[in-house]
Backbone as a chain_set.jsonl record, in Angstrom:
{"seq": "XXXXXXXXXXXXXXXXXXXXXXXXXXXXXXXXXXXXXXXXXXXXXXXXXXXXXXXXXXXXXXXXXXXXXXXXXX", "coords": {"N": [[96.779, -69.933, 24.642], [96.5, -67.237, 26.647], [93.788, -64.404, 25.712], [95.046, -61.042, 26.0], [93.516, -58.642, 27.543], [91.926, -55.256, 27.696], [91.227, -55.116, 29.988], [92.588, -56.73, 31.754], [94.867, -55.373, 31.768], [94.703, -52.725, 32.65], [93.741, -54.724, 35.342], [96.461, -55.013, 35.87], [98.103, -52.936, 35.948], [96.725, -51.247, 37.989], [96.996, -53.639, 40.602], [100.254, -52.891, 40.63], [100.361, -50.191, 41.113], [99.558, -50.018, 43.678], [101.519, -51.332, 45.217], [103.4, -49.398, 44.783], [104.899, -47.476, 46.577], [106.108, -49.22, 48.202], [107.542, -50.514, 45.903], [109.163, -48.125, 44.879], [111.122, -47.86, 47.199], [112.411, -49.53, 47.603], [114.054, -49.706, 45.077], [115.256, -47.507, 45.472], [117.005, -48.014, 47.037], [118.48, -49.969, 45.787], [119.209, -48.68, 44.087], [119.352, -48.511, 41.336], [116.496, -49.627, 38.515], [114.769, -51.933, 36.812], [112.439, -53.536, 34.629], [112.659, -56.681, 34.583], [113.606, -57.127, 37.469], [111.422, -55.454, 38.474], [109.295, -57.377, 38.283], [110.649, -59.971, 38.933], [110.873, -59.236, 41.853], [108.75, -58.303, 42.44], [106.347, -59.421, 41.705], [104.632, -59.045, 39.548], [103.341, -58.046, 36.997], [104.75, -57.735, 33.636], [103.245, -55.389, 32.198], [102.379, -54.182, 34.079], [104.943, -53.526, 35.681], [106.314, -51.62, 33.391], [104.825, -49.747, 33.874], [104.606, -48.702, 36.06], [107.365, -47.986, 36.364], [108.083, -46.077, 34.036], [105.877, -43.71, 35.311], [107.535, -43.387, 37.08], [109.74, -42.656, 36.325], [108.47, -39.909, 34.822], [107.953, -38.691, 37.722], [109.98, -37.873, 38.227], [112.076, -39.787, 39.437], [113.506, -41.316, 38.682], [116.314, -41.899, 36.294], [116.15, -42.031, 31.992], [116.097, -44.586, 29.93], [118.769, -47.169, 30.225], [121.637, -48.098, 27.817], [122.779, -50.397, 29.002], [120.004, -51.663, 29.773], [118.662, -50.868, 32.443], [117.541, -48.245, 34.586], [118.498, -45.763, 36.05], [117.941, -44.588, 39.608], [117.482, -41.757, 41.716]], "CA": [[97.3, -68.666, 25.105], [95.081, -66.344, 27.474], [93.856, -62.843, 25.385], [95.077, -59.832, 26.415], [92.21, -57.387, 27.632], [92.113, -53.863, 28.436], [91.259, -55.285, 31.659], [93.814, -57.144, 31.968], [96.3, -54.606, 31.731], [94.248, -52.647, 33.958], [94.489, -54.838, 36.545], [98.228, -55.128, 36.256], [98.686, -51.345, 36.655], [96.261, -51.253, 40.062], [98.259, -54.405, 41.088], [101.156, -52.093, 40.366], [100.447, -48.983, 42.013], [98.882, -50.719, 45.549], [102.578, -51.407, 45.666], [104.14, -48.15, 43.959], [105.657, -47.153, 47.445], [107.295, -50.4, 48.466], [108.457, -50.628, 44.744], [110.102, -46.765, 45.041], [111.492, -47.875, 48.633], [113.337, -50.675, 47.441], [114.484, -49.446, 44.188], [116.184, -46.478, 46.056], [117.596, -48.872, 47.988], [119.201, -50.721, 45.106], [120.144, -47.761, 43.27], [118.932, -48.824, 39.33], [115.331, -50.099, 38.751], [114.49, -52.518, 35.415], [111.285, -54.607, 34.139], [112.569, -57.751, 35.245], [113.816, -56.547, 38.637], [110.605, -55.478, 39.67], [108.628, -59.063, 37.706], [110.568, -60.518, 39.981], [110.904, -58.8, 43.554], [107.452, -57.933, 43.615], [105.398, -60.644, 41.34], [103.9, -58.078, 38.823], [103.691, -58.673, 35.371], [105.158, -56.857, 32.713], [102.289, -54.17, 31.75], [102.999, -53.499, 35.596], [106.412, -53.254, 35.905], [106.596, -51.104, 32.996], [103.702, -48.589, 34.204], [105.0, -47.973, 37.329], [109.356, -47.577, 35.974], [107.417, -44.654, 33.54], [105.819, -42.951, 36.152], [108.953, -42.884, 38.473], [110.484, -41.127, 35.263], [107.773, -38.842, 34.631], [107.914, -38.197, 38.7], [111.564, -37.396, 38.305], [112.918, -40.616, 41.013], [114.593, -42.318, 38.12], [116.694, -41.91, 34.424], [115.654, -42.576, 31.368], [116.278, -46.069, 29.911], [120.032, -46.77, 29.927], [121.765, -49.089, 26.575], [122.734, -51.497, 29.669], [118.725, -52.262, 30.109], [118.35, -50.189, 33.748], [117.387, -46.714, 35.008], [119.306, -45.02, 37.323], [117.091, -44.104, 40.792], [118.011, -40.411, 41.684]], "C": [[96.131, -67.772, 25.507], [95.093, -64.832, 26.749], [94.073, -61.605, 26.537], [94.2, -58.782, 26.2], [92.586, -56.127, 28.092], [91.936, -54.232, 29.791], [92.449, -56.081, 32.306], [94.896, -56.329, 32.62], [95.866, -53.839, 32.582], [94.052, -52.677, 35.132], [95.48, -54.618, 36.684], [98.157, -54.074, 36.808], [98.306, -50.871, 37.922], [96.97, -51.942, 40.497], [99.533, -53.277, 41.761], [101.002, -50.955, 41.459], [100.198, -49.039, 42.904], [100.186, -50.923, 45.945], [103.986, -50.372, 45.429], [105.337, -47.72, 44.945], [106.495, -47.554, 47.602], [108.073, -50.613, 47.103], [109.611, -49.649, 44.643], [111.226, -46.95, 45.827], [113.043, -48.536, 47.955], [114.611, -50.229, 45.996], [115.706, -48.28, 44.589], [117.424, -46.93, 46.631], [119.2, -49.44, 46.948], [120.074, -50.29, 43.752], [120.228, -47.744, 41.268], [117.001, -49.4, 39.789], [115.197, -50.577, 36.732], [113.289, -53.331, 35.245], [111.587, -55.574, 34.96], [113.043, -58.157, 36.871], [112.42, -56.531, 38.864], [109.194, -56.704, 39.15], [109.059, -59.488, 38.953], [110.629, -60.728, 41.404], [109.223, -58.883, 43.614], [106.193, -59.054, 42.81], [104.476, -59.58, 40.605], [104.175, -58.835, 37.75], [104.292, -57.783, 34.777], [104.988, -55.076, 32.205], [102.536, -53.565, 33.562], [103.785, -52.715, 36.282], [106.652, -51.682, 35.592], [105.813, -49.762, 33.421], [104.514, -48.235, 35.409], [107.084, -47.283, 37.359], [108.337, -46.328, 35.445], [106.874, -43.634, 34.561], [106.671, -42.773, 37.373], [109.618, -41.907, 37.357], [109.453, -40.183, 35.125], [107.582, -38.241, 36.371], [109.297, -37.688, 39.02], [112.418, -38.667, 39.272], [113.64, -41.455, 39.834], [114.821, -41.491, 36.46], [115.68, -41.986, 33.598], [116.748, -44.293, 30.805], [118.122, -45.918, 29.428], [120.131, -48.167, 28.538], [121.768, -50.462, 27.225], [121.157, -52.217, 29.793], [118.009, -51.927, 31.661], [117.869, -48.744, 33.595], [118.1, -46.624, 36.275], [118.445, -44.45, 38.086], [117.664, -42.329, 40.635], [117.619, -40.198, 43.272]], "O": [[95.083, -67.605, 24.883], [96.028, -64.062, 26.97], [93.45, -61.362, 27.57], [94.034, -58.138, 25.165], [93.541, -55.974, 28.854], [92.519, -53.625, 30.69], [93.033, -55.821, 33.358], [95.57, -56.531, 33.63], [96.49, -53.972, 33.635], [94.041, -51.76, 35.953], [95.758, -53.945, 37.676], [98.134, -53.998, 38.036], [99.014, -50.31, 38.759], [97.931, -51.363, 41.004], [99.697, -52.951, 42.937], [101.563, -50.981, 42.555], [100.509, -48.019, 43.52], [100.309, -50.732, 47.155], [105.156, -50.538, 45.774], [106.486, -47.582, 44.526], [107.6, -47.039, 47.43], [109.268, -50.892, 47.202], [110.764, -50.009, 44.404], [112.286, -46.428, 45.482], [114.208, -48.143, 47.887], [115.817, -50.47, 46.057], [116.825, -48.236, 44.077], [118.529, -46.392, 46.686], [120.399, -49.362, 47.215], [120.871, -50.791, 42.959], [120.895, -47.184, 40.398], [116.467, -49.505, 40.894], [115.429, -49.866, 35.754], [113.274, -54.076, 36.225], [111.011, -55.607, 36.048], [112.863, -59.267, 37.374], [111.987, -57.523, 39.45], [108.165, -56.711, 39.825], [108.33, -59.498, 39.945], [110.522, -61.769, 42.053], [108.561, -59.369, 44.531], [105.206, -59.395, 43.461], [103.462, -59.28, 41.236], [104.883, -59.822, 37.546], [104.452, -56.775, 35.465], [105.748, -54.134, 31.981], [102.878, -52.424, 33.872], [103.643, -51.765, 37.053], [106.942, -50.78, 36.378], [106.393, -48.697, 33.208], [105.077, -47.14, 35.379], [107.709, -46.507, 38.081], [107.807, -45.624, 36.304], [107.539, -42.6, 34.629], [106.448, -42.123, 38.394], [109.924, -40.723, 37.495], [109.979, -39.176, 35.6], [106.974, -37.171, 36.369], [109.576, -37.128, 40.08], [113.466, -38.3, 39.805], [114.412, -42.333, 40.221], [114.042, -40.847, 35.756], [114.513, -42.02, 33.987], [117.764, -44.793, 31.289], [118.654, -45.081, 28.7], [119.221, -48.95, 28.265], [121.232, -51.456, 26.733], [121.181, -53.442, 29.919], [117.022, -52.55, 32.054], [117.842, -48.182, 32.5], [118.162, -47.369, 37.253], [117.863, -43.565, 37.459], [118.141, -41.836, 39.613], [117.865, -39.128, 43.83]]}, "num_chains": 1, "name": "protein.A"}
């Protein structure tokens, strides 16, 4: 099993945000936005995913986490 580095996660979140736009775009699009939704539209990892759903809530474009396992876009 490969350690998890601060760099690691690091990258993910640049990964992540080089695509922040097209992630927003699409998500608007599709009207919810979840972890494994954007794993697998956009090929992020996890530490990715989740960095960039948080800062759509702290930017106001989505909910907070629903019991179903989504956020609601806005």
């Amino acid at each position: 099993m490969n350690e998890i580095t601060q760099e690691y996660i690091d990258d993910s979140i640049k990964k992540a945000n080089g695509i922040y736009d097209e992630i927003v775009g699409k998500a608007k699009s599709n009207g919810v936005i979840y972890v494994e939704w954007v794993m697998r539209t956009f090929s992020v990892n996890w530490y990715g995913a989740s960095y960039v759903i948080e800062r759509m809530e702290d930017e106001g474009l989505c909910g907070s986490w629903q019991k179903e396992g989504y956020r609601k876009m806005f």
